[in-house]
ROSE-4610 file (N, C-alpha, C; in Angstrom, 1 decimal, always signed):
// ROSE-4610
residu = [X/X/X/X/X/X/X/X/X/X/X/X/X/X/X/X/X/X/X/X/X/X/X/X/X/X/X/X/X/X/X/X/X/X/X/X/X/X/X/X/X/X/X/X/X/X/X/X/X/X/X/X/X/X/X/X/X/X/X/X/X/X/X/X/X/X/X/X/X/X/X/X/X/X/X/X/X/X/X/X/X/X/X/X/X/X/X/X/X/X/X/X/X/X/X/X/X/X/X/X/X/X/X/X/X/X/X/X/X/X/X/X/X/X/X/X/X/X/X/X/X/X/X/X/X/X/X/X/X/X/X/X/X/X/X/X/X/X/X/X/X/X/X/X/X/X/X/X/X/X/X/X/X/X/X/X/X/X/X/X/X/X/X/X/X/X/X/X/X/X/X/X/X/X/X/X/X/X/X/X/X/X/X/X/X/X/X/X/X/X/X/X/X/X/X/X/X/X/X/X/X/X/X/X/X/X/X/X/X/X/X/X/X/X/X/X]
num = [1/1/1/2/2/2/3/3/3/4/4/4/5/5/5/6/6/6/7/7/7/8/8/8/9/9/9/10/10/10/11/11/11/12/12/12/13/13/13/14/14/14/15/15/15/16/16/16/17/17/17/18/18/18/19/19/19/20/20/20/21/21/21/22/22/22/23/23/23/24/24/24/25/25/25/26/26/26/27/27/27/28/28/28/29/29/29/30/30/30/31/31/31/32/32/32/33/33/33/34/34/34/35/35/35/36/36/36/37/37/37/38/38/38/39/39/39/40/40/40/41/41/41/42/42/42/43/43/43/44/44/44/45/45/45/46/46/46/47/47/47/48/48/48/49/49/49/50/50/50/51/51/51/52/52/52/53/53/53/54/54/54/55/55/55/56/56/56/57/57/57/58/58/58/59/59/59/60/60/60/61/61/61/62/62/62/63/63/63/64/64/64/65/65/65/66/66/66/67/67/67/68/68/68/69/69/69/70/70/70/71/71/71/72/72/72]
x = [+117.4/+117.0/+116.4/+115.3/+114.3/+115.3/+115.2/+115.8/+114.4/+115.0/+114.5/+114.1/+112.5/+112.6/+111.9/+111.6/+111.4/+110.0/+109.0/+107.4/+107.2/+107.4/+106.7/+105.7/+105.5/+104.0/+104.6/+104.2/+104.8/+103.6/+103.2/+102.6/+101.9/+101.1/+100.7/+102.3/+102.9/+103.8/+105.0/+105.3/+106.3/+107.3/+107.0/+107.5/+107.4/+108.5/+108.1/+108.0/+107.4/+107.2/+107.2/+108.4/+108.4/+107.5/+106.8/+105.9/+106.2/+106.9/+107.4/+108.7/+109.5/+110.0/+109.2/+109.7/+109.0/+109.7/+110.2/+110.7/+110.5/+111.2/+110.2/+109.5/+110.4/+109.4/+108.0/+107.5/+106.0/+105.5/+106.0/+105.4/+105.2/+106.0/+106.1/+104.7/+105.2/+104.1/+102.8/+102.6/+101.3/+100.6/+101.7/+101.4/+101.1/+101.8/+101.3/+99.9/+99.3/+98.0/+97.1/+97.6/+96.7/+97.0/+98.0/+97.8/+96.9/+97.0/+95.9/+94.7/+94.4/+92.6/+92.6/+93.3/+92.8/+93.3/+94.0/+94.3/+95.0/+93.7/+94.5/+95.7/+96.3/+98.0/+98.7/+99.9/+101.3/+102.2/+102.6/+103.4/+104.2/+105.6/+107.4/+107.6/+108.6/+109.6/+110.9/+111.3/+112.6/+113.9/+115.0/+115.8/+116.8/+117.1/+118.5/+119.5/+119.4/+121.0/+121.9/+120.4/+121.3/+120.8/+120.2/+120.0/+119.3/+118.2/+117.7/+116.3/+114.8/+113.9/+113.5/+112.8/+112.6/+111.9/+112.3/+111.6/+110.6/+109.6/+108.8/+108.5/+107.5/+107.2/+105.7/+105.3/+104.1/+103.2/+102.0/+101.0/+99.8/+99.3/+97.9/+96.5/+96.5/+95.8/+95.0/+96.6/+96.2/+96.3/+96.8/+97.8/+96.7/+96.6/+96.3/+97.1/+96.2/+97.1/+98.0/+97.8/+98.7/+99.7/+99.9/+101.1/+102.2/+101.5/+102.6/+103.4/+102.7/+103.8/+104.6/+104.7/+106.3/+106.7/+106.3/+108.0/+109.2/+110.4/+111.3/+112.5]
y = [+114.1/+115.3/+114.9/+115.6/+115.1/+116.2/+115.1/+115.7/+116.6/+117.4/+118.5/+118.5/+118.2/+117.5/+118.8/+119.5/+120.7/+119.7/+120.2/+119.9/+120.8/+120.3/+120.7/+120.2/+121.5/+121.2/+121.1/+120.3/+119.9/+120.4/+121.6/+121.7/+121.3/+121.6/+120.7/+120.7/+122.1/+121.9/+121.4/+120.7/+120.4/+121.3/+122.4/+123.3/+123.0/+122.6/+122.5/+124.0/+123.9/+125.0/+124.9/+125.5/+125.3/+125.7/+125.1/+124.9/+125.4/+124.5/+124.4/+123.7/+123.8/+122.9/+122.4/+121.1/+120.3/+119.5/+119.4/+118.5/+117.0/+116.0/+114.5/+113.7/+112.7/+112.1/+111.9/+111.7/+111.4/+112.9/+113.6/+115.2/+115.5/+115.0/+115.6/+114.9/+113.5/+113.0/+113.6/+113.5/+114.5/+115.4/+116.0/+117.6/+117.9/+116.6/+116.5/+115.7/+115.4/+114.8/+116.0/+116.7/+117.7/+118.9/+118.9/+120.1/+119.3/+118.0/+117.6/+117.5/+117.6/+118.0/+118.7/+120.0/+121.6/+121.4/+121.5/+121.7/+119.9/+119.4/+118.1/+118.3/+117.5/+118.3/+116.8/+117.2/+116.6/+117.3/+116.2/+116.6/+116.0/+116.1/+115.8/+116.0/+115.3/+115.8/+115.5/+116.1/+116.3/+116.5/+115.5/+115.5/+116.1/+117.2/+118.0/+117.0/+116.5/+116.0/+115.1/+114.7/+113.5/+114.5/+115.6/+116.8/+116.0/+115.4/+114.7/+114.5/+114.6/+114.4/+112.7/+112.4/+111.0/+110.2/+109.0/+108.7/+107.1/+106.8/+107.2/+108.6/+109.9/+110.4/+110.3/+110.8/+111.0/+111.9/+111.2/+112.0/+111.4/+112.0/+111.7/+111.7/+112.3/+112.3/+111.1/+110.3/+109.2/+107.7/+108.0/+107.0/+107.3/+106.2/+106.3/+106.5/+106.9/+107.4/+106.2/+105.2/+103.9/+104.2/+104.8/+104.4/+105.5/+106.5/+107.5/+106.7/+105.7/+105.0/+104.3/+104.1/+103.2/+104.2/+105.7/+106.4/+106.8/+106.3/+106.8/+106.6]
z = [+175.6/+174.9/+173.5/+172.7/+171.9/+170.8/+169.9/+168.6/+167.8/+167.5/+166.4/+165.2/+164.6/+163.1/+162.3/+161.4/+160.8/+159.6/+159.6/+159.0/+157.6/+156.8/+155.2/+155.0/+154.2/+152.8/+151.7/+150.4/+149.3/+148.6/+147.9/+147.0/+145.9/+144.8/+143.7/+142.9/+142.6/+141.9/+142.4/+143.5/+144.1/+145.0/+145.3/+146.2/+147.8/+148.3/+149.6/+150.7/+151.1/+152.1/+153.4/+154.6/+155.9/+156.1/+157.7/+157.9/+159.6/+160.0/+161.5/+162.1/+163.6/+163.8/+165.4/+165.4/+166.5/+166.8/+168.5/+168.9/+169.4/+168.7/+169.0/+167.7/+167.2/+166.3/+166.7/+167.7/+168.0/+168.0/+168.8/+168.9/+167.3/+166.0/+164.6/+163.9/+164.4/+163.5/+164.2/+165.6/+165.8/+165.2/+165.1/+164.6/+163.1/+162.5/+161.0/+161.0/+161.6/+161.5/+162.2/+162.9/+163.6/+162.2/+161.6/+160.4/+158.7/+158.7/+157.9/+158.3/+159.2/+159.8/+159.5/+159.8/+159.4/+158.0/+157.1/+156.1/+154.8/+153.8/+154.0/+152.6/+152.7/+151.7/+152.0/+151.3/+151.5/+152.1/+153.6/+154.6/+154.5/+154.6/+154.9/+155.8/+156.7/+157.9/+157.0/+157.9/+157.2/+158.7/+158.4/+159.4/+159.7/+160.3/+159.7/+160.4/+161.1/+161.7/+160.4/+159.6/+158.3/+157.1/+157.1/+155.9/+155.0/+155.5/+154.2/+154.8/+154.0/+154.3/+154.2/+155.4/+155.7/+155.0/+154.5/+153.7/+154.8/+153.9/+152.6/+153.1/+152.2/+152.2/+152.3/+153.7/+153.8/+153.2/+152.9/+152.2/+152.6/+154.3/+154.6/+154.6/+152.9/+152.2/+152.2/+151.9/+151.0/+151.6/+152.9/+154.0/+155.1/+156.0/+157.5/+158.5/+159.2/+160.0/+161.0/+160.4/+160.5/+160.6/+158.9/+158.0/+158.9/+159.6/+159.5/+161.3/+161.8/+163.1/+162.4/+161.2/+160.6/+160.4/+160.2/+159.8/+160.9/+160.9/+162.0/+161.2]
């Protein structure tokens, strides 16, 4: 069974804003690269089973889309 990761936008002023939940670290990170094509920003996942968003903190602005197959 594919765990449940929930997708923020981090604002200019730091406000995160839900976004979505998606099941599957590969399904999340997808969907964060398919929501910086349409819109480019700062995106978070965020883990509820350990209540803490993942670090590093993605920002594919600024990252390839390399960077975002190291996050797990």
């Amino acid at each position: 069974m594919s765990q449940a990761y929930d997708l923020f936008e981090e604002d200019e002023r730091g406000t995160r804003i839900f976004i979505e939940t998606v099941m599957g670290i590969h399904q999340t990170k997808e969907r964060m690269m398919k929501l910086t094509a349409l819109k480019p920003g700062k995106y978070l996942i965020y883990d509820p089973t350990k209540a803490q968003f993942m670090e590093p903190s993605i920002n594919p602005v600024r990252q390839s889309s390399a960077a975002l197959h190291n996050v797990v």
